[in-house]
Each structure stands twice: as structure tokens, then as C-alpha cells.
Residue, then its C-alpha position, 0 to 999 in steps of 0.5 A: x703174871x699174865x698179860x692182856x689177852x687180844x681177840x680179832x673177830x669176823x665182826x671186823x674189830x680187835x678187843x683187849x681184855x684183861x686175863x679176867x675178861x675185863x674188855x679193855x679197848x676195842x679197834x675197828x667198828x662192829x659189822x662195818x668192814x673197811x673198804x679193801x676190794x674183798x668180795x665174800x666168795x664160796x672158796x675163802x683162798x677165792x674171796x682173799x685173792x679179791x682184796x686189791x688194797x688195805x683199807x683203815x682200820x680192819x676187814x675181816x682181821x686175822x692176826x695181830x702184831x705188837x710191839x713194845x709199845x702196844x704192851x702199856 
């Protein structure tokens, strides 16, 4: 059995679904990044080295991380 399946998208949220593809929760707020300093540059490594601080709840996320109790 497979668990849940996590996307992190450029729209600036986090989505879990089912393995199916039932959405099962959304973090974040669609086209509304957080405030961190980034500025949208024509070199990615450019645009990143313009984030000066992290900023509630996602810009631009990339990755996720969970633990244990993020499994329920």
C-alpha cells in the first residue's frame, strides 16, 4: 500500500492527494507568494541569492520534508 502523494507547485502551495488523486489538503495560497526578498531574475541561481529571509507560509516551494507526524 502506498501512502499520500505530496506536489509542491510554482503557484506557491503544497497539495496532498490520495494515490488515486483525491486532493486531500492544500498549504499555502494559490498566485500569492510570501514576502522573502525574492526577486524574479533572467538567472534562477541570481533570483535565489535575492531571498534575504523566509516568510510564512511558501515562495516558490521546492521540496517537502515530513515526520512522523505529518504521516496521519
Amino acid at each position: 500500500m502506498f501512502g499520500s502523494v505530496y506536489c509542491m507547485d510554482d503557484d506557491h502551495t503544497v497539495t496532498k492527494f490520495t494515490p488515486e488523486g483525491k486532493l486531500l489538503m492544500v498549504l499555502g495560497n494559490k498566485d500569492q507568494p510570501s514576502d522573502t526578498g525574492y526577486v524574479r531574475q533572467s538567472d534562477l541561481y541570481a533570483s535565489l541569492a535575492t531571498i534575504t529571509h523566509g516568510g510564512p507560509p511558501f515562495n516558490r516551494p521546492t521540496g517537502v520534508a515530513l515526520s512522523s507526524l505529518a504521516m496521519s
